[in-house]
C-alpha positions, 0 to 999 in steps of 0.5 A, a space after each residue: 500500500 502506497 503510504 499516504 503523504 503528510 503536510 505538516 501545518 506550522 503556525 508561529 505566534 509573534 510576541 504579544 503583551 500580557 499573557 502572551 508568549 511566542 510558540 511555534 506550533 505543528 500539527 501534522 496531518 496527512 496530505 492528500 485529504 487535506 490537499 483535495 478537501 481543504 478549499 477556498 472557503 474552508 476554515 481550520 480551528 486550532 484549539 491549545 489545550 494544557 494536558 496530554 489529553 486534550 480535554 482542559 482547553 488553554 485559551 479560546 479557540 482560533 479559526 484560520 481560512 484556508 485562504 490566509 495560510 502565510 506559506 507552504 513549503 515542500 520538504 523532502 527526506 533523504 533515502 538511503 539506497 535500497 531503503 523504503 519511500 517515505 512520504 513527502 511532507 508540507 510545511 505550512 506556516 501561519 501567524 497567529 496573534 492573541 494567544 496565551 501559553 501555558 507551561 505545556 501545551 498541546 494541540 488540537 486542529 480540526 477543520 475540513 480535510 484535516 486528518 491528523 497523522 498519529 495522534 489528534 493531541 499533539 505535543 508543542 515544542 516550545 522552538 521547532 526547526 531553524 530560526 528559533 520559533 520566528 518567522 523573522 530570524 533567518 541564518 546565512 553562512 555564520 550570520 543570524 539576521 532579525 528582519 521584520 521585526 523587534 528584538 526586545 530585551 527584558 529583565 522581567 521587573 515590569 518596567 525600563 525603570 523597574 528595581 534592576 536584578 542584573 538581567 535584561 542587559 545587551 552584552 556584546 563580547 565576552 563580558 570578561 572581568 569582574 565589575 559591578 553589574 547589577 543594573 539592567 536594559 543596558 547596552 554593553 560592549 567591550 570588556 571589564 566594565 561596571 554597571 549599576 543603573 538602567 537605560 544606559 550604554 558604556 563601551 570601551 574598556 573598564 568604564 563604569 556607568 552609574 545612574 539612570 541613562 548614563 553613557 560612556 561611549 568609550 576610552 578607558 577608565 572613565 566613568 558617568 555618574 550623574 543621571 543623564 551624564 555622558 562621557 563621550 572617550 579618553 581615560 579617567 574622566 568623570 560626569 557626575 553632575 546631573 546631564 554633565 558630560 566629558 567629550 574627551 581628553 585625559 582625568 578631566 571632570 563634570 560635576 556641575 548641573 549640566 556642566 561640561 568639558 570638551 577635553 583636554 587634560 585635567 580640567 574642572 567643570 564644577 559649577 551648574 552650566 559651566 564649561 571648558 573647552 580645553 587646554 589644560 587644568 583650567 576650571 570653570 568652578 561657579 555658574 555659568 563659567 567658561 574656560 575656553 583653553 589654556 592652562 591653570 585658568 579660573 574662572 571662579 564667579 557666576 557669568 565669569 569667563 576665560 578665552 586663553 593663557 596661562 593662570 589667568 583668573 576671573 573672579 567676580 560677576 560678569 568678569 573676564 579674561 581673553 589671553 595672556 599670562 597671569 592676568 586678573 579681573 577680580 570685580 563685576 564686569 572687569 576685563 582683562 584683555 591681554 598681556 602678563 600680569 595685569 589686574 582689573 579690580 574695579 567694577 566695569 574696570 578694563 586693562 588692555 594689555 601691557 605689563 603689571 598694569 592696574 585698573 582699580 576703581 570704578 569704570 577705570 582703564 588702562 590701555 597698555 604699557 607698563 606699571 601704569 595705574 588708574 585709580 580714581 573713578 572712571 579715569 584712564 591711562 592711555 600707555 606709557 611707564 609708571 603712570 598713575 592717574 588719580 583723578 577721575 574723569 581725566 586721561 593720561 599719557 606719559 612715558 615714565 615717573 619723570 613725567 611728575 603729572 603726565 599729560 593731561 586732557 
């Protein structure tokens, strides 16, 4: 007697929320009724049900037509010579949707044509044949592809946010080393890192993420510890004010709200909204400070701000200093533009450049030059050496102390 041919019915359940889970289901039944009986029209009830039996039904029944079945696919079996035909089988592969799972599961498919080979109660694997139970995943040469669909990683807390356990973490590589990582829903990449939060991302090597949606997205040594912080590269770097971030460079640090270093060596954000931009240990230390480069710059009060040089220093509201060495502005709105060691110390006082200049009383300036002092109320010096004017409203000029009172206009 010719034996008669098989199909074999596959329906894969996609992921679902809730409840539901993902199954790939078979149902084997012999071919040839199915084929001419099973028609245009017709529909296919597949029943799930928790026992060997099938008498305790798991979910509620799903009808198929015929007509929507996704894919059919012919399988041959190899025969070694001189050994018995065994029959063709059909693969028919189907998605279903809504469907709850139980620990076990069993089916049940009924419908015009269907004429089940071996038991009418047959046992689901919870994975059956290539791909893992999915219709999207597909294998080619050494490759797994995800096409179509979402690859979603959970911890099984509840939530992104939920208590983290460790689990639901993307790792990429051999995870060596023996860090701290207890967080979860993080991606992770590269070797020996440490993480303890959620929502974050680290990459490189022995960087450490520890707050929520932290990044280091690479170097080494560095670490994102305030929420929201970020460190982009270099070595030993540090964010750990909130929404702070390291772009670079070498043991340079962010602990200011919002504050921010874009690399550099040794450099200090630590005020809220502060910036360096690089250089080297310069520091942006209160509000809204900005240290642009150089080196041993600080600029130390709200607003306060340092374009370049060397230990320059920007001490008060508003003050600032664009260059040079050794330069201060140490009242509200004071400027130092350039030179060596020069000093604004009076309100909206300014200093040009030159050398060992003074401007220290109110709306004072001293254009350039050497040693040259403006010491009255809104009094000026134009150049010169060892010029001091103290009278207010009046410029002065000279070239040196033999002018007793230099000129004046």
């Amino acid at each position: 007697m010719k034996p008669a041919r098989l199909t074999l019915l596959t329906f894969v359940l996609l992921p679902l929320t809730g409840s539901a889970a993902d199954l790939r289901v078979a149902y084997t039944v012999q071919e040839k009724p199915f084929k001419t009986t099973a028609v245009t029209g017709t529909n296919l009830t597949f029943q799930l049900y928790s026992d060997s039996t099938c008498t305790t039904t798991s979910g509620a029944p799903i009808v198929v037509p015929v007509d929507n079945l996704d894919l059919i696919e012919r399988l041959k079996r190899g025969i070694p010579k001189g050994g018995t035909k065994v029959p063709a089988t059909d693969r028919l592969v189907e998605v279903l949707t809504g469907v709850s799972l139980g620990s076990a599961l069993y089916l049940k498919v009924t419908g015009t044509g269907v004429t089940p080979e071996g038991p009418a109660c047959q046992f689901q694997e919870p994975s059956t044949g290539g791909g893992g139970g999915f219709t999207c995943l597909s294998e080619v040469g050494t490759d797994l592809l995800v096409t179509g669909c979402n690859l979603n990683v959970r911890s099984g807390s509840g939530s992104t946010g939920g208590a983290v356990n460790g689990k639901g973490n993307l790792i990429i590589g051999y995870n060596e080393g023996s860090g701290t990582r207890t967080g979860s829903h993080n991606v992770i990449v590269g070797p020996n890192h440490s993480w303890t939060s959620f929502a974050g991302i680290v990459a490189g090597s022995q960087n450490t993420i520890s707050a929520a949606f932290a990044s280091v997205t690479g170097g080494y040594r560095n670490t994102a510890s305030g929420y929201g912080s970020s460190v982009s590269g270099g070595q030993g770097n540090e964010a750990s004010g909130y929404f702070s971030s390291v772009s670079g460079g070498r043991r340079s640090v962010a602990s200011g709200y919002a504050a921010s270093v874009s690399g550099g060596y040794e450099n200090q954000a630590t005020g809220n909204s502060a910036s360096v931009s690089g250089g080297g240990l310069n520091y942006a230390t209160d509000s809204y400070t900005v240290v642009s480069g150089g080196k041993n710059n600080y600029a130390q009060y709200r607003g306060a701000s340092i374009s370049g040089g060397a230990f320059n220093h920007a001490q008060d509201l508003h003050a600032s200093v664009s260059g040079g060495i050794g330069n201060y502005a140490t009242s509200r709105y004071a400027s130092v533009s350039g030179g060596n060691r020069n000093r604004a110390s009076g309100r909206y006082s300014s200093v040009s450049g030159g050398y060992m200049n003074t401007a220290s009383a109110k709306a004072t300036s001293v254009t350039g030059g050497s040693n040259n002092s403006a010491t009255a109320n809104y009094a000026s010096v134009g150049g010169g050496n060892a010029v001091t004017n103290a009278n207010a409203s009046t410029w002065h000029a000279g070239r040196d102390a033999g002018f007793p009172t230099a000129t004046e206009y």
